[in-house]
C-alpha beads as a LAMMPS data file, in Angstrom:
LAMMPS data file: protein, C-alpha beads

216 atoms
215 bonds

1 atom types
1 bond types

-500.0 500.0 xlo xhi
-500.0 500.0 ylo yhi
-500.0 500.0 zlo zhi

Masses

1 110.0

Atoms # bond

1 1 1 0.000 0.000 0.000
2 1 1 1.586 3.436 -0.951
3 1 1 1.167 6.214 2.269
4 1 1 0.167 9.496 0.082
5 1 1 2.549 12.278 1.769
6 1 1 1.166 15.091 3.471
7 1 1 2.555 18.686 4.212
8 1 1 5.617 19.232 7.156
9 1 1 4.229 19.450 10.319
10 1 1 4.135 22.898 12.019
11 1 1 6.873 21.364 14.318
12 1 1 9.200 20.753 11.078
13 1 1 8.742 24.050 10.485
14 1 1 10.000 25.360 13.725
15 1 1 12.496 23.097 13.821
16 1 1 13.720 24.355 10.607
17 1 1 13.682 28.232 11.260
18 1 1 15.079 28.000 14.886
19 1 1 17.455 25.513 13.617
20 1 1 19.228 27.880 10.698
21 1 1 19.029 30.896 12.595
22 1 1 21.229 29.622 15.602
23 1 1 23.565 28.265 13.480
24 1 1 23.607 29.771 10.482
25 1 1 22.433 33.482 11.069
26 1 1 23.724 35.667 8.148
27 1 1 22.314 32.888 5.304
28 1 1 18.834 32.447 7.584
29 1 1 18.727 36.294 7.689
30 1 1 19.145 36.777 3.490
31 1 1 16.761 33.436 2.677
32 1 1 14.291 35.630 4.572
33 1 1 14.583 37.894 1.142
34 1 1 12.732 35.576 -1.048
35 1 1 9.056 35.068 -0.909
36 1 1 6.894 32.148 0.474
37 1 1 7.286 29.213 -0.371
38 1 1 10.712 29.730 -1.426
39 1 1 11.779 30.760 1.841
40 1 1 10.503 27.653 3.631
41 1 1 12.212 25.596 1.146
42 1 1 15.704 27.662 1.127
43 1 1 15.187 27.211 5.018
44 1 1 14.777 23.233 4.832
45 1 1 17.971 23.275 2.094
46 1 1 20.154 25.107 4.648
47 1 1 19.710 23.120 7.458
48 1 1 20.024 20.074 5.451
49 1 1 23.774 21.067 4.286
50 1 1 24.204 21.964 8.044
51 1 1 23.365 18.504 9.223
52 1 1 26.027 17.142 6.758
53 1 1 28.552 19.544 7.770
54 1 1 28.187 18.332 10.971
55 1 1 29.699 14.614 10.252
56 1 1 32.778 15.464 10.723
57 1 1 32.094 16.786 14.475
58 1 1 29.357 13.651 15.512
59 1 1 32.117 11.784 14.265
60 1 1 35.875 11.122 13.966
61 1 1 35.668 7.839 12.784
62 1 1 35.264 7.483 9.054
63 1 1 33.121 4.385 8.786
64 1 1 30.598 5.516 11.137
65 1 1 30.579 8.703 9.397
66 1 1 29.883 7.383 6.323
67 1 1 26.850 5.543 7.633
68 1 1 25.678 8.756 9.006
69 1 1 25.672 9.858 5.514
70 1 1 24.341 6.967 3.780
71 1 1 21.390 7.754 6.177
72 1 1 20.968 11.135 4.455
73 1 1 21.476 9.974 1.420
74 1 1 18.845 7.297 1.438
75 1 1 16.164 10.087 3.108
76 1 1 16.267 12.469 0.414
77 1 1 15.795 9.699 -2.265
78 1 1 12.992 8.613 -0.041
79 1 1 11.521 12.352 0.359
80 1 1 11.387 12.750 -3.456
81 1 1 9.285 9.518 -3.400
82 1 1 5.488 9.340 -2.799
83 1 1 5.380 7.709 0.253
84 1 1 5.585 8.983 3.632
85 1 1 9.053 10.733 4.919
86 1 1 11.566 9.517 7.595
87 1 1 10.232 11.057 10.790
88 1 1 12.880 13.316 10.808
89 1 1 11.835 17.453 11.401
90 1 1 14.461 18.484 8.551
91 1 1 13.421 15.436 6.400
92 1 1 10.308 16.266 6.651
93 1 1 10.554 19.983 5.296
94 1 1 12.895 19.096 2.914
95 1 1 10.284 16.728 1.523
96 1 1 7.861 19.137 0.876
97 1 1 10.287 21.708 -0.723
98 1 1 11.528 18.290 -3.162
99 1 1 8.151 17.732 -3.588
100 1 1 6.924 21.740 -4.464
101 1 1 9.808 22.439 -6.480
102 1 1 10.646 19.693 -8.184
103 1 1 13.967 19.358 -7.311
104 1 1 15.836 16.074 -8.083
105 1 1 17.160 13.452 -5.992
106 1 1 20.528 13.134 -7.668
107 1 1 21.166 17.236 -6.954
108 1 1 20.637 16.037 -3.053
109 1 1 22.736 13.203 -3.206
110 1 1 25.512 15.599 -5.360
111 1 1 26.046 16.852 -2.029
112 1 1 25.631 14.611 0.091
113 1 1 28.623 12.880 -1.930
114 1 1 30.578 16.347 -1.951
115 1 1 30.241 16.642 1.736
116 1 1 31.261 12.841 2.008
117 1 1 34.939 13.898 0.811
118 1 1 35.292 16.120 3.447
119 1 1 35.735 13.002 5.772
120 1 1 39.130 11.426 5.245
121 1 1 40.697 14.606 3.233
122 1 1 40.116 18.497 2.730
123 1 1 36.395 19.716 1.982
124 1 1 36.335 20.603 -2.024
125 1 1 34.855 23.783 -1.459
126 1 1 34.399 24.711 -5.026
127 1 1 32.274 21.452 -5.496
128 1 1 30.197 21.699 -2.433
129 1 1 29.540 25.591 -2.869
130 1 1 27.828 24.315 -6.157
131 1 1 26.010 21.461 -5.048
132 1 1 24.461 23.533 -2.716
133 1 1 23.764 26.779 -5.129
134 1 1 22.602 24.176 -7.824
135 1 1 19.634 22.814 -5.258
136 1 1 19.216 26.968 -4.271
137 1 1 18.428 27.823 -7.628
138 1 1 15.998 25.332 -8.012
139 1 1 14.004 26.641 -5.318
140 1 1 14.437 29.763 -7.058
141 1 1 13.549 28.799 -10.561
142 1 1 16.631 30.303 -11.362
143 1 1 18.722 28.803 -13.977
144 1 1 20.366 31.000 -16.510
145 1 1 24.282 31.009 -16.819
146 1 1 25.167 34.603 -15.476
147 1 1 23.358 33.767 -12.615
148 1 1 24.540 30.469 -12.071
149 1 1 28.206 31.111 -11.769
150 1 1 27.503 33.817 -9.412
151 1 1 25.930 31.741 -6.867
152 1 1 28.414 28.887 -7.571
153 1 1 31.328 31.632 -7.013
154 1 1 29.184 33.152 -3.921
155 1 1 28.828 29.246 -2.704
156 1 1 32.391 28.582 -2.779
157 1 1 33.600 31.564 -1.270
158 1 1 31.271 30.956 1.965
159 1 1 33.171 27.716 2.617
160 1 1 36.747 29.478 2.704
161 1 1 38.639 31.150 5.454
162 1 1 39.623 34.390 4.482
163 1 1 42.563 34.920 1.626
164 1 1 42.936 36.015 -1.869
165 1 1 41.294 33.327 -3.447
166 1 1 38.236 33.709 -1.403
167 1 1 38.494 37.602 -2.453
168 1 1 38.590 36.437 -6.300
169 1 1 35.824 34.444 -6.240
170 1 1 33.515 37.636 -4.792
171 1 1 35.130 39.745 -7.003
172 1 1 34.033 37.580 -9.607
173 1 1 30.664 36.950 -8.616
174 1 1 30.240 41.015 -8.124
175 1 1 31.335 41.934 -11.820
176 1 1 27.973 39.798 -13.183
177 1 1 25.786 41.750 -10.246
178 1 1 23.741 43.923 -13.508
179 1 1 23.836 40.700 -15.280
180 1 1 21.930 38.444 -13.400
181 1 1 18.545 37.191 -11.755
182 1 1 17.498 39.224 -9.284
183 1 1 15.793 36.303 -7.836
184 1 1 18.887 35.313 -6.717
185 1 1 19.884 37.732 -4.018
186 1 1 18.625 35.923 -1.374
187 1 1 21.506 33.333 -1.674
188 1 1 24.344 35.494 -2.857
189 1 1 23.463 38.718 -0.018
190 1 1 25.389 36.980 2.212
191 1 1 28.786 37.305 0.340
192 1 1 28.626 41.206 2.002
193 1 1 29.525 39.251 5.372
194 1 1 32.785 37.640 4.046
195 1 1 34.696 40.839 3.480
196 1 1 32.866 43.237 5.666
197 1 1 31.909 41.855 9.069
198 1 1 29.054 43.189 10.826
199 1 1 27.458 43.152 14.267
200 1 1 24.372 41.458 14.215
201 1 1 21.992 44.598 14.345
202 1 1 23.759 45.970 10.860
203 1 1 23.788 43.117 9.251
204 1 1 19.585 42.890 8.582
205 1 1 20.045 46.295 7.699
206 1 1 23.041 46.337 5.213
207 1 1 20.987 43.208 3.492
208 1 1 17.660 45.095 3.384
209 1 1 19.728 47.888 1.370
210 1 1 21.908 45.621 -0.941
211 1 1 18.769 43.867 -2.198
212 1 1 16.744 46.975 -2.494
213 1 1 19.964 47.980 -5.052
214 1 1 21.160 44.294 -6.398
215 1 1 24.197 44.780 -4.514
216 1 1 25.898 41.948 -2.690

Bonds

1 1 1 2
2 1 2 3
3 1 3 4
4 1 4 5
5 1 5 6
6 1 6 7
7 1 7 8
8 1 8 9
9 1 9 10
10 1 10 11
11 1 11 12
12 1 12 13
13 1 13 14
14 1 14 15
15 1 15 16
16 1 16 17
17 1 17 18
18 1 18 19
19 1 19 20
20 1 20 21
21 1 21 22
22 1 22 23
23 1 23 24
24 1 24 25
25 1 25 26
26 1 26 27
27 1 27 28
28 1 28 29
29 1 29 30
30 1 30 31
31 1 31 32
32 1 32 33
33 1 33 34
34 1 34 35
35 1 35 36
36 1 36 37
37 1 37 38
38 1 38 39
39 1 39 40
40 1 40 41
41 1 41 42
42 1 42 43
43 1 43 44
44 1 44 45
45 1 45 46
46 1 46 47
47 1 47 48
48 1 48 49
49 1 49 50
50 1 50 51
51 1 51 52
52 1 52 53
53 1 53 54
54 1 54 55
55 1 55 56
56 1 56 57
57 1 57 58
58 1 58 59
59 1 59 60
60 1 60 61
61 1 61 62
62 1 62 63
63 1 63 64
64 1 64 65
65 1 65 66
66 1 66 67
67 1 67 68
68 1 68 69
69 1 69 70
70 1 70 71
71 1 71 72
72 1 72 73
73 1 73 74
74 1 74 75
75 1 75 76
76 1 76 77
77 1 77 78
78 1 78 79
79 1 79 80
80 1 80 81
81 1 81 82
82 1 82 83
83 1 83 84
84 1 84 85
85 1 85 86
86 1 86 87
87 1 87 88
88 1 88 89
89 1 89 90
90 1 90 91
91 1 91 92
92 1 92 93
93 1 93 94
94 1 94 95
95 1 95 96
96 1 96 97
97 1 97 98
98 1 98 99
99 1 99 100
100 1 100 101
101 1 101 102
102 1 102 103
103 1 103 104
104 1 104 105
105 1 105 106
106 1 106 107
107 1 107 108
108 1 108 109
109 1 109 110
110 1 110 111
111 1 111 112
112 1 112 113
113 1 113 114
114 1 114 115
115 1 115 116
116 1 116 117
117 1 117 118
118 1 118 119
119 1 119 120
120 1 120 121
121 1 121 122
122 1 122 123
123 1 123 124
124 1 124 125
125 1 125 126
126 1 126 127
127 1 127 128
128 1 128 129
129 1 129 130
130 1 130 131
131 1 131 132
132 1 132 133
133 1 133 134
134 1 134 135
135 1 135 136
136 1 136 137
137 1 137 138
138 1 138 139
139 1 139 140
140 1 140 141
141 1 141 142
142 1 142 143
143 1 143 144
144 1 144 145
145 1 145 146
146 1 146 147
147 1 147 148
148 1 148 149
149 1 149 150
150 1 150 151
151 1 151 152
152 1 152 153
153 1 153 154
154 1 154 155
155 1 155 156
156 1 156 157
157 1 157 158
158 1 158 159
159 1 159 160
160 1 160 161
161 1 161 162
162 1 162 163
163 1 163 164
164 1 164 165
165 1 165 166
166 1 166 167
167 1 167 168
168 1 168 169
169 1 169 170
170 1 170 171
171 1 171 172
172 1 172 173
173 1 173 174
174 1 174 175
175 1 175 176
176 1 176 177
177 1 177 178
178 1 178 179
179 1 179 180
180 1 180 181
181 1 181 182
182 1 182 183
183 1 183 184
184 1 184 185
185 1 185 186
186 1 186 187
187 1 187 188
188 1 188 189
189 1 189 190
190 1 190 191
191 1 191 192
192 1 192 193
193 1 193 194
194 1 194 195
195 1 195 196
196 1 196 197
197 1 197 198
198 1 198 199
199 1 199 200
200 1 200 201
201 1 201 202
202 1 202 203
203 1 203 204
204 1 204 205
205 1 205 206
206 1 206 207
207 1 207 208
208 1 208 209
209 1 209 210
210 1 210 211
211 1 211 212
212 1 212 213
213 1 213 214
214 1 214 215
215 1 215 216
C-alpha cells in the first residue's frame, strides 16, 4: 500500500527556522529575502547542508561517518518519493520543498557525496559551494548562466577562510551583479559578510539595502 505524503508538520517548520538561525544566522537572515514558499524551502535546504557539515564533528571515525551519511542519502531519495518521509523534522521539510519544487534526488545526493569527501581529506569547497547553489536555484527557478556562476562563485567563497582566493571568487561573482537574476539575491546577499563583518543589528540592515539595489 503506498502512504500518500502530506505537508511538514508545524513542528518541522519550527524546527527548521530556529534551527538555521542559531547556526547559520547571516544565510537564515538573506533566505528571509525571497518570498513564500521559497523561503521555507531555502530554510529546509540550509539546514540540510548543516546537518552534513556536521559529520565530521558527531564523528571522527570514518566508517561511522559514512553511515551517518548513507542515512541522508537514502532520506532524500525517499523524500522525493510518494510515500511517507523519515520522521525526521528536517526530512520532513525538505520533503515538501523536493516535492513543491521539483527538485531532483541526484542534486541532493551531489552533495551529500561532496560533503562525504570532506571526511578522510580536505572539503572541495568549489564542489560543495555548487552542489548547494545548484539545489538553491531550483528553489528559485533560477537557472540562466550569469546567474549560475555567481551563486556557484558566492557558494564557494562561503566555505573558505579568508585569503585572496576567497576575495577572487567575490570579485568575480560582483562583476555579473547587472547581469543576473534578481531572484537570486537571497543566496548570494550573504557574500557582504565575508569581506565586511558586521554586528548582528547591521547586518539585517546592510541586506535590506543591498537587495533593495542588487548589490551583494
Amino acid at each position: 500500500m503506498v502512504i500518500l505524503r502530506t505537508g511538514p508538520s508545524e513542528a518541522s517548520h519550527r524546527y527548521v527556522i530556529d534551527s538555521v538561525r542559531e547556526t547559520d544566522r547571516d544565510r537564515f537572515l538573506a533566505a528571509l529575502f525571497a518570498p513564500e514558499p521559497a523561503r521555507s524551502d531555502l530554510l529546509a535546504l540550509l539546514a540540510f547542508d548543516h546537518e552534513l557539515a556536521r559529520t565530521r564533528i558527531v564523528t571522527r571515525e570514518p566508517l561511522l561517518a559514512r553511515i551517518r551519511l548513507a542515512w541522508w542519502r537514502e532520506a532524500v531519495v525517499e523524500a522525493a518519493g510518494a510515500g511517507r518521509p523519515r520522521d525526521q523534522p528536517i526530512v520532513d521539510a525538505l520533503a515538501e520543498a523536493v516535492r513543491r519544487q521539483g527538485l531532483m534526488p541526484d542534486a541532493l545526493v551531489a552533495l551529500v557525496d561532496a560533503r562525504e569527501e570532506e571526511i578522510e581529506g580536505p572539503l572541495d569547497v568549489l564542489r560543495t559551494g555548487r552542489a548547494l547553489a545548484e539545489l538553491q536555484l531550483g528553489v528559485l527557478g533560477v537557472n540562466d548562466a550569469v546567474t549560475r556562476e555567481a551563486a556557484h562563485a558566492v557558494g564557494a567563497a562561503w566555505l573558505m577562510g579568508e585569503g585572496p582566493e576567497r576575495a577572487s571568487l567575490l570579485t568575480e561573482a560582483r562583476a555579473l551583479r547587472n547581469r543576473l537574476d534578481a531572484r537570486a539575491l537571497p543566496i548570494l546577499l550573504p557574500a557582504l559578510t565575508l569581506d565586511r563583518p558586521m554586528g548582528p543589528w547591521r547586518t539585517p540592515l546592510a541586506y535590506w539595502w543591498a537587495a533593495r539595489h542588487g548589490r551583494y
